[in-house]
C-alpha positions in Angstrom: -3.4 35.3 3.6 -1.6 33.5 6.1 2.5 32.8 6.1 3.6 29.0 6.9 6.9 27.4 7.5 7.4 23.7 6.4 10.1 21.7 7.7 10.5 18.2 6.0 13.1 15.3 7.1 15.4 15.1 4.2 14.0 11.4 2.8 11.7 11.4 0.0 9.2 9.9 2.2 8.8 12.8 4.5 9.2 15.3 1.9 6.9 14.7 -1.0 3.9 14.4 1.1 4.5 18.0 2.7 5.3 19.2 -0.7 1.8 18.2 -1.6 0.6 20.5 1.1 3.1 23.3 0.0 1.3 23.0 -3.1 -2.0 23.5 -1.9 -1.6 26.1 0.5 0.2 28.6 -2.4 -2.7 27.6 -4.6 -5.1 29.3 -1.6 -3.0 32.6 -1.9 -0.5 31.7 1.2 2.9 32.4 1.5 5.0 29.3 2.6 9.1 28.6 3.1 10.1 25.2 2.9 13.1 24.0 5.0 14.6 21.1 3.8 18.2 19.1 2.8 19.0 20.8 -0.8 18.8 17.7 -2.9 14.7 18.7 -3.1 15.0 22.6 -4.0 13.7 22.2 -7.5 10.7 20.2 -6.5 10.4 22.9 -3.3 10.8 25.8 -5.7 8.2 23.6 -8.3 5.2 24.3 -5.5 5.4 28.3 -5.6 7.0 28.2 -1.8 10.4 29.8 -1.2 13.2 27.0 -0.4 15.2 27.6 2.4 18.2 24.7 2.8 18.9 22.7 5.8 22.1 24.0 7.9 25.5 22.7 5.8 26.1 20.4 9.0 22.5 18.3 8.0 22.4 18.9 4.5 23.2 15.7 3.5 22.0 13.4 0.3 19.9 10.9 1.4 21.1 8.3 -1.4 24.1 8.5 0.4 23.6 7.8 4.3 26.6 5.4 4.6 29.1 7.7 3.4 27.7 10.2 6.1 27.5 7.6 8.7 29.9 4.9 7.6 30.0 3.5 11.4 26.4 2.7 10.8 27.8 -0.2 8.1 29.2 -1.8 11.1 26.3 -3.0 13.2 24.0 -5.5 12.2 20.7 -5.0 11.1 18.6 -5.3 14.8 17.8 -3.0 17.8 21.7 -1.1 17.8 21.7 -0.4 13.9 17.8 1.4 14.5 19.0 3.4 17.9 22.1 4.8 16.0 20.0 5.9 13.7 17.6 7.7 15.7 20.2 9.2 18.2 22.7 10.4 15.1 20.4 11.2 12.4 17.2 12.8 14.4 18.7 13.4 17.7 21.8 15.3 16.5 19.8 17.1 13.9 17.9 18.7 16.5 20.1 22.2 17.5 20.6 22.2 13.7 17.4 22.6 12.8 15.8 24.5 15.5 18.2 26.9 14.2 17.1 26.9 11.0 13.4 27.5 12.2 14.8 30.5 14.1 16.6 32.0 11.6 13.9 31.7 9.0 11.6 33.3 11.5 13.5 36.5 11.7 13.3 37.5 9.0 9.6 35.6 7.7 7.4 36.0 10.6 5.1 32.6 10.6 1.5 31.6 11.9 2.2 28.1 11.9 4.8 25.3 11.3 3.7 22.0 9.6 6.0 19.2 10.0 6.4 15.7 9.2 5.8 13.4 12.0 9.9 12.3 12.6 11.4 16.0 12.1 12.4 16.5 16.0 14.2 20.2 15.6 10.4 21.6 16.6 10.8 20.1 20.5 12.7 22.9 21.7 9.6 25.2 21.0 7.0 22.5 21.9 8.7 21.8 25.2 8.4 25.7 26.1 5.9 27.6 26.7 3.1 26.8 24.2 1.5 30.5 24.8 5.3 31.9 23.6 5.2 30.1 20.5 2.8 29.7 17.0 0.8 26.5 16.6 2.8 23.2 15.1 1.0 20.9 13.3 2.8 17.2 12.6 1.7 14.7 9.7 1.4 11.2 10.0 2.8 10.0 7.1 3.0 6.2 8.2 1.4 4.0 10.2 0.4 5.4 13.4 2.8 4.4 16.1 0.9 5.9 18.8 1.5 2.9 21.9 -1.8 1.9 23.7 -3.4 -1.3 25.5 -5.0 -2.1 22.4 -2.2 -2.2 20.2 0.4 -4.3 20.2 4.0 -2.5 20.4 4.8 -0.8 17.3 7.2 -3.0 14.8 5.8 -6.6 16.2 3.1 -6.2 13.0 0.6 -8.0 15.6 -3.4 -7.2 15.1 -4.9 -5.2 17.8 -5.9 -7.0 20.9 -9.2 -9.0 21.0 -9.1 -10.1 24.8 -7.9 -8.8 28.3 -5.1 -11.1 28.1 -4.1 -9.5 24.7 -3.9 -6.2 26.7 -2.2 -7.3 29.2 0.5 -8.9 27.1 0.7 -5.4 25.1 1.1 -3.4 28.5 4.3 -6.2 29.5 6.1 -5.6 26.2 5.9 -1.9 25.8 7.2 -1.1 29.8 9.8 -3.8 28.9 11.0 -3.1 25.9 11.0 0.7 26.7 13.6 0.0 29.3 15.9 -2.7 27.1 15.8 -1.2 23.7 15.0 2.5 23.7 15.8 3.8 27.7 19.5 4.8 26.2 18.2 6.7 23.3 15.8 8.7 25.3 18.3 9.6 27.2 20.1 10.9 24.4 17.2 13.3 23.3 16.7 14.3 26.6 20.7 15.3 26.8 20.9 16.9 23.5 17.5 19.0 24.2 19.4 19.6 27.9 22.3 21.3 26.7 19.9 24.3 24.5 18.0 24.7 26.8 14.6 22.5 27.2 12.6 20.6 29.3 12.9 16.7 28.8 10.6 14.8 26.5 7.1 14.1 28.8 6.5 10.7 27.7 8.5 7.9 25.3 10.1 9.5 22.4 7.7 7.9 19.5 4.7 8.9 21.2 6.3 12.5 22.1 6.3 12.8 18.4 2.5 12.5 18.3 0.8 13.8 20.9 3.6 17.2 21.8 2.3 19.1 18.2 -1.0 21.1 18.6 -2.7 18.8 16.0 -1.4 15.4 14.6 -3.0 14.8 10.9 -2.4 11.3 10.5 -2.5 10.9 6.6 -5.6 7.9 6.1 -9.0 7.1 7.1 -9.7 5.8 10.2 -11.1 2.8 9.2 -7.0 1.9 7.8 -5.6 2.0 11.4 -6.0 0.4 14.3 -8.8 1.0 17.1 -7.8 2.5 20.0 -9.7 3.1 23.2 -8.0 6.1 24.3 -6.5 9.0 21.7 -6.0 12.2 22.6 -8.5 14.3 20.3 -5.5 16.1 18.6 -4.7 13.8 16.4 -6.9 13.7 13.2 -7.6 11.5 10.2 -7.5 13.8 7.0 -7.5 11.1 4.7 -4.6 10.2 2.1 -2.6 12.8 0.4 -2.3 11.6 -2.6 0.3 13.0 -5.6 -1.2 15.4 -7.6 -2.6 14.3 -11.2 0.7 13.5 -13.4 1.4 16.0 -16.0 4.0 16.0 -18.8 4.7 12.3 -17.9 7.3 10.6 -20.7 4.8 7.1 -21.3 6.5 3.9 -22.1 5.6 3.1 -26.0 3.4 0.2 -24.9 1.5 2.5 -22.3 -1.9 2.2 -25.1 -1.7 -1.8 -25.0 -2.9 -1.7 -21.4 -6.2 -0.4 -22.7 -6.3 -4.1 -24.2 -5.6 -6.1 -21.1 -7.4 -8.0 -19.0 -6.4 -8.6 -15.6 -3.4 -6.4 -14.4 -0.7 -6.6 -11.4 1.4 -3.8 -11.0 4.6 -4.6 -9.0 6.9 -2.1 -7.2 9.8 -1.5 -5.0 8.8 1.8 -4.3 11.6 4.9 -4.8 13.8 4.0 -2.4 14.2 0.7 -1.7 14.9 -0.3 -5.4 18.8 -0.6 -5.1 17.8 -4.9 -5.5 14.9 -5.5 -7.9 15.1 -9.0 -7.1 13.7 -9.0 -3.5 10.5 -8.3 -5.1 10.0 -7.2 -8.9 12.2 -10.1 -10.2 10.3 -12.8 -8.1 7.0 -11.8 -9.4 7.8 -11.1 -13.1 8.8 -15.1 -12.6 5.8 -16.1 -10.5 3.5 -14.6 -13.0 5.3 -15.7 -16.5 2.6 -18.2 -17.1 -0.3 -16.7 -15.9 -3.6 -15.2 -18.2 -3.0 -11.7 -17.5 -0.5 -8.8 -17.7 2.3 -8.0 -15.3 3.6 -4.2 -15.1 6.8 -3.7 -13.2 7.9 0.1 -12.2 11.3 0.0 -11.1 10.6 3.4 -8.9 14.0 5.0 -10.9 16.4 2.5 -12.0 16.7 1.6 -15.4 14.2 -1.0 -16.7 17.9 -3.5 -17.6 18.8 -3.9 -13.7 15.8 -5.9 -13.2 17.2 -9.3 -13.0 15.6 -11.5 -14.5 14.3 -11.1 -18.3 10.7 -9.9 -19.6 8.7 -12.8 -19.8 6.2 -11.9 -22.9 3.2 -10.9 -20.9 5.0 -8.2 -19.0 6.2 -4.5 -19.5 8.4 -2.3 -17.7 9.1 1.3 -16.8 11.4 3.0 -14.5 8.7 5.8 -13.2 5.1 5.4 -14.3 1.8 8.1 -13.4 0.0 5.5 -10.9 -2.9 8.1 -11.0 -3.4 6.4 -14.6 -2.4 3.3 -14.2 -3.7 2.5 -10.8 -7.6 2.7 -12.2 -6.6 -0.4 -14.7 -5.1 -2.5 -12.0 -6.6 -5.7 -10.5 -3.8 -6.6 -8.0 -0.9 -4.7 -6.6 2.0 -5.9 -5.4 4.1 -4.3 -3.4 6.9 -3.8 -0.8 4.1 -2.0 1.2 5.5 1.7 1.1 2.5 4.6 3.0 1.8 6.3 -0.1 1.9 3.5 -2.8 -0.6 1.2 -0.6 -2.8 4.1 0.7 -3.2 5.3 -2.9 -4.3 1.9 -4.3 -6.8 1.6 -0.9 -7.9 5.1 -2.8 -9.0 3.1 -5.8 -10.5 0.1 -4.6 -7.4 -2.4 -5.7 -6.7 -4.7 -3.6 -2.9 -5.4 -2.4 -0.1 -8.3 -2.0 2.3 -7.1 0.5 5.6 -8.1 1.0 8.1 -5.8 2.9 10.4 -6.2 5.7 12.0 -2.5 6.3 11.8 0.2 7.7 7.9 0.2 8.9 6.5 -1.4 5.9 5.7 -4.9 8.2 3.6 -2.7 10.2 1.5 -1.6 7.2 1.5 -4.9 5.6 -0.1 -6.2 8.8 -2.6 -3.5 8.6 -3.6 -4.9 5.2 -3.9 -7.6 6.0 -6.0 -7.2 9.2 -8.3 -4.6 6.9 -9.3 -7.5 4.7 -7.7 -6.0 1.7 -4.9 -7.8 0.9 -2.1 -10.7 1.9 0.5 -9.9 3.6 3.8 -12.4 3.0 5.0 -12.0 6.3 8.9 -11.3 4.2 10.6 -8.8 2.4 11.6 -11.6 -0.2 9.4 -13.9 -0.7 9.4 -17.2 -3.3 7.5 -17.0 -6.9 5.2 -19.8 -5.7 4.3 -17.1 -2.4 3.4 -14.2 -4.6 2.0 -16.9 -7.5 -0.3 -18.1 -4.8 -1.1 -15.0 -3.8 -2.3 -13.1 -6.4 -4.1 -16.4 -7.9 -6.1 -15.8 -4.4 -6.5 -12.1 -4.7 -8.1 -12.5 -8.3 -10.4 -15.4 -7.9 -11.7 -14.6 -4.2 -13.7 -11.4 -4.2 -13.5 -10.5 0.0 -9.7 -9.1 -0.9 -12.0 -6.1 -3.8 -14.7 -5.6 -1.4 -12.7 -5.0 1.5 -10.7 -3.1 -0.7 -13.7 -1.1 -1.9 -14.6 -0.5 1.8 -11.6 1.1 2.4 -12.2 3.2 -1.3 -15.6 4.5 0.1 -14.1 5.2 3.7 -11.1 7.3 2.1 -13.4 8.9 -0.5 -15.0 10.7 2.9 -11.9 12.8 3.1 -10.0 15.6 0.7 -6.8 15.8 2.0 -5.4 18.9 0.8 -8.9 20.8 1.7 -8.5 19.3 5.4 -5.5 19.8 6.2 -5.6 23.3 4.7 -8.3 24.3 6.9 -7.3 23.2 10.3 -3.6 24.9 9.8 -5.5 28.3 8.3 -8.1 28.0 11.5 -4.6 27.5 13.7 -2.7 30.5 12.1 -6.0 32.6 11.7 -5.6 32.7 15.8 -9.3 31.2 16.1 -8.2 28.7 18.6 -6.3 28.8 22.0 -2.7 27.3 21.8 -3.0 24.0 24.2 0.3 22.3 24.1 1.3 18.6 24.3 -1.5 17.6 22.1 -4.5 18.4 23.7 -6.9 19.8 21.3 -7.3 23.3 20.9 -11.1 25.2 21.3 -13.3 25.3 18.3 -11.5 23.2 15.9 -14.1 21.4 13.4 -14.1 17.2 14.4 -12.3 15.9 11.2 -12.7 11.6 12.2 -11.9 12.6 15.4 -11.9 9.9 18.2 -12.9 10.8 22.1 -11.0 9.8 24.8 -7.4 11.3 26.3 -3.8 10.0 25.6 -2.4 6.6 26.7 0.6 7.3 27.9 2.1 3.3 27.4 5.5 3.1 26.1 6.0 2.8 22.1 8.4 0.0 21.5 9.5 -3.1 18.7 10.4 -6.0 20.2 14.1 -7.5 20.0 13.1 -9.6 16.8 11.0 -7.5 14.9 13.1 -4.4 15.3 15.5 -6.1 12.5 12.7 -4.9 10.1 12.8 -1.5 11.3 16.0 -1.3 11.7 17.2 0.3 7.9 15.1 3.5 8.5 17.0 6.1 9.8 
């Protein structure tokens, strides 16, 4: 029996999946604290770990970011609304929870700490010495933002680069961006880790993320993410972590009519970027009205009357529905192009219309698209005749289920839970050698493992496409 800490950003996003792992790492008789913002202690204490809340300066309720940082209202969506967010809601955060992690180890000594990919209060102990500290793992629980030739700079939702010019191009925009966008926030995580104590970050901040942690699990299949020609070895495909089967779900009272359906398109917002159902949900419901086939909108939490527009007769709603069970029945999804929600169709074969334009969704959009398993809209609020068109041409051209398919028998490779569960039980078993900043550590099993070391090329969004980045914080 091993003891792990995990330490979650407090956004659904970055909780549930490590929840997921929580879950599966009590089920193998481990002990495990969870340190996250209060507002998830039930579903923490609903895994069999031991919940241990964020400091009272970071324990704040994610539904309510502008009341925290009402300054943030002020800029406009773009490049200064995104770097305020990363210097005042992950900088800051930093001494916060580092002390959190400290004070949890004193009193429950740990043999590893599993994190999501953008909770930053581990740098302290991955900038020291890595023989002084236990292993930390880091989930990928988006797409990988890892910079490289090959790819184009993170946010631009470009495919990866087919020619030297491409590469070239790539190489220009990262070094140049790095320098107008981001060269005053890394100076602000290299202050705030200054003042307690630690070394600065050894490459761009986004990359640091990645490649500091002993292992980086990012949370698909390889054949969902870009090709790369360098990677350092430590990060890992484990496959997606999907939600575990639904239980004790309340069903709609048309959930048996389904059974009768032909073709059906689910439609969603996601959880969190519901607040307007008619960016996406409302278009569609229209788009579809007409068409032979079933439409079923889940409004991710609010109630089924906010959506604006009314029911047409060949649609049903629901505020949260079991995908697990409804996914199987699907033909098309449509979607705002949230990790989990597109990942877990991918899981199942169903092929996906994508139409987001925050946070990182454009980047996993493009990936859809570029996978062959989907249309990407290219807009967070697209027309009924764009989605109408769109899921005519996912239904009646079978390349979009095939690819789709593809991806199902690429992902069905991987167990998530079982993969990740290994690697941190190999890590805290003390079977490998701590290696710091990423580089693998000996006798760790190859799970989709690429060769090659780390490219050290700045991660960056160009001035235009940050907009659509620019509401994550």
């Amino acid at each position: 029996m091993a003891r792990f800490l995990i330490a979650a950003t407090s956004v659904p996003g970055h909780v549930f999946p490590l929840l997921a792992v929580s879950q599966h790492l009590v089920s193998r008789g481990h002990e495990v604290v969870v340190h996250t913002g209060s507002v998830f202690r039930e579903r923490v204490e609903a895994t069999g770990a031991r919940f241990v809340a964020f400091r009272p300066e970071i324990d704040i309720d994610y539904r309510r970011l502008d009341d925290h940082f009402p300054e943030r209202r002020k800029l406009a969506p773009g490049p200064a609304q995104l770097c305020f967010g990363l210097k005042h809601f992950f900088a800051d955060a930093i001494p916060y929870q580092s002390a959190g992690i400290r004070d949890i180890r004193r009193e429950f000594p740990v043999d590893a700490i599993i994190v999501d990919a953008m909770f930053c209060g581990t740098f302290p102990l991955l900038l020291g010495p890595s023989e002084q500290r236990v292993p930390i793992v880091a989930l990928g629980i988006t797409a990988l933002a890892l910079s490289s030739p090959d790819t184009a700079p993170f946010g631009t939702a470009l495919p990866p680069a087919l020619t030297p010019e491409d590469r070239t191009r790539n190489v220009a925009m990262n070094n140049h961006l790095q320098q107008a966008i981001f060269s005053s926030t890394q100076r602000y995580f290299d202050d705030i880790l200054a003042k307690h104590g630690s070394h600065p970050l050894p490459a761009f901040l986004f990359d640091a993320m990645i490649t500091l942690p002993d292992l980086y699990l990012q949370l698909t299949a390889k054949a969902f993410e870009y090709p790369r020609g360098e990677m350092p070895d430590s990060i890992r495909f484990v496959g997606p972590l999907l939600p575990p089967p639904s239980t004790d779900v309340r069903l709609p009272p048309w959930w048996d009519d389904r059974e009768k359906a032909g073709s059906i398109v689910l439609v969603t917002q996601g959880t969190v970027a519901n607040e307007d159902l008619g960016r996406l949900v409302g278009p569609t419901l229209t788009a579809l009205a007409n068409e032979d086939l079933t439409v079923i909108a889940s409004t991710g939490g609010p109630p089924v009357e906010s959506i604006p527009v009314a029911l047409p007769p060949n649609a049903k709603a629901g505020t949260f529905l079991p995908f697990d069970r409804l996914l199987p029945k699907v033909s098309v999804m449509v979607t705002n192009g949230g990790y989990g929600a597109v990942t877990h169709a991918l899981n199942l074969g169903v092929p996906l219309v994508v139409a987001g334009d925050s946070e990182e969704k454009p980047e996993i959009a493009a990936r859809v698209a570029w996978a062959g398993a989907g249309i990407n809209l290219g807009t967070g609020r697209p027309s009924a005749s764009q989605i109408r068109e769109a899921v005519r041409a996912v239904l009646t051209k079978p390349q979009y289920r095939h690819r789709a398919q593809a991806l199902r028998t690429a992902f069905a490779r991987h167990n998530a839970r079982d993969e990740i569960a290994e690697l941190v039980e190999d890590l805290a078993a003390g079977e490998t050698a701590a290696s710091g900043h990423g580089n693998t550590r000996r006798g760790l099993r190859s799970v989709d493992a690429p060769a090659g070391g780390a490219s050290r090329q700045a991660v960056d969004v160009d001035t235009g496409s940050i907009r659509a980045m620019s509401r994550t914080i």
